[in-house]
C-alpha positions, 0 to 999 in steps of 0.5 A, spaced: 790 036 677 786 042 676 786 047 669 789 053 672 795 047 675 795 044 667 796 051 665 802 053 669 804 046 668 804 047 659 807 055 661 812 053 664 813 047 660 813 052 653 817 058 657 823 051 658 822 049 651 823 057 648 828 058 652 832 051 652 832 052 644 833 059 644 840 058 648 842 053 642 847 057 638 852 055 633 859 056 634 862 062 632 867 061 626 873 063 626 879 066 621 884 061 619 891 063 621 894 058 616 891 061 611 896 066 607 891 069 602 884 074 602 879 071 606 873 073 611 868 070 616 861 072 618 857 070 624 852 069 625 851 064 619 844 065 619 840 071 620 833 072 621 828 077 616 823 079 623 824 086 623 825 087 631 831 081 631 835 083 625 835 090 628 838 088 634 842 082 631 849 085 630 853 082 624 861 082 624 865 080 618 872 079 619 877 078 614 885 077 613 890 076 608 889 084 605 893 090 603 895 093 610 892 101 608 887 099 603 879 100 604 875 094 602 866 094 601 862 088 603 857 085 597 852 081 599 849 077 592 843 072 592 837 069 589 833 073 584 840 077 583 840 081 589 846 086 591 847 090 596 852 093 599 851 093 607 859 096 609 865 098 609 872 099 612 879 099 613 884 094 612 889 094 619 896 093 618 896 087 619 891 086 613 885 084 618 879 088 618 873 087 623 866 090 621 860 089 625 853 091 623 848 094 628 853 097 634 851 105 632 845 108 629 849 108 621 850 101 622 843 100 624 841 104 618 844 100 613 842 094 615 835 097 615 835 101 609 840 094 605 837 087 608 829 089 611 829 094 605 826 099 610 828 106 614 828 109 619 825 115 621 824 118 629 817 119 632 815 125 635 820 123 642 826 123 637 826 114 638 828 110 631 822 107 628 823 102 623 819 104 616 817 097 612 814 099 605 817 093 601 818 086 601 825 085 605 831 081 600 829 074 598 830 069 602 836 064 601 844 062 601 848 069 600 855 070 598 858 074 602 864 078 598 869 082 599 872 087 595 878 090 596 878 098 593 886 099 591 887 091 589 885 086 586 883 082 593 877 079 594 874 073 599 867 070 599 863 065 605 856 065 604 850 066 609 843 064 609 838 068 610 831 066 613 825 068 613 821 071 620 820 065 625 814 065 629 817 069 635 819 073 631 813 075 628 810 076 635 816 081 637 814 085 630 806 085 632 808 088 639 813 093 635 808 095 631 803 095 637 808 100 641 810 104 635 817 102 633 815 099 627 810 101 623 807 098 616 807 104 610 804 102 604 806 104 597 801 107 590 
């Protein structure tokens, strides 16, 4: 075998690889009908802190067991007492709810502003460019919690949260390199 063959050998074999292990997703998880009280469920179960993946990550809560008509918020609490409040939403009459984080440009704020600790801003077309000029929330296990805001409901699960793998550092580096995320540093 020659070295170009090797080369397009070794490319394709990690391009399989990538893509094998990237295919490989947990099962999402599901609310338990059997159960009659206050509870919720995120998936992901994880998440990642690359900028370009989690922005384009959606996050969906879902809940049951609430008062039909009440309004609840989503808490995020971990390491080093961190707290952040990343949405809300109404009970439906079914005492459900569903909120999924990254579908509209208010979400993707959120989830930039709460979780990266970033903005966003438009550039000279008017694009969304995320602003990085802090450290995103600490890595580690997060309780999710669940406060309902006319009753005294409330509902956890946990999610852990990651730092950036390898690609996501690449995707970050090319967002920088095209303008879509852009480093600010602080005095």
């Amino acid at each position: 075998m020659n070295s170009s063959k090797k080369m397009r050998f070794w490319s394709l074999m990690v391009l399989v690889s990538f893509l094998i292990v990237s295919g490989c997703s947990n099962t999402p998880k599901t609310l338990d009908r059997t159960v009659t009280g206050p509870q919720v469920i995120i998936n992901p179960g994880s998440i990642r802190l690359g900028v370009a993946k989690l922005m384009d990550t959606i996050i969906v809560f879902e809940g049951s067991g609430f008062k039909p008509g009440d309004s609840m918020f989503i808490t995020l609490i971990g390491p080093n007492e961190t707290k952040a409040i990343v949405a809300e939403g109404p009970i439906k009459p079914d005492g459900t709810f569903r909120v999924e984080l990254g579908k509209s440009s208010i979400n993707k704020l959120t989830k930039a502003m709460e979780i990266l600790r970033a903005d966003i801003v438009p550039n000279e077309k008017f694009e969304p460019v995320v602003v990085i000029s802090q450290p995103p929330i600490p890595k580690g296990v997060y309780t999710v919690k669940v406060t309902s805001m006319l009753s005294p409901l409330t509902a956890e699960t946990k999610l852990e949260v990651k730092g950036p793998s390898i690609i996501d550092s690449v995707m970050d580096w090319i967002g920088g390199l095209t303008g879509k995320i852009k480093h600010k540093k602080t005095k």
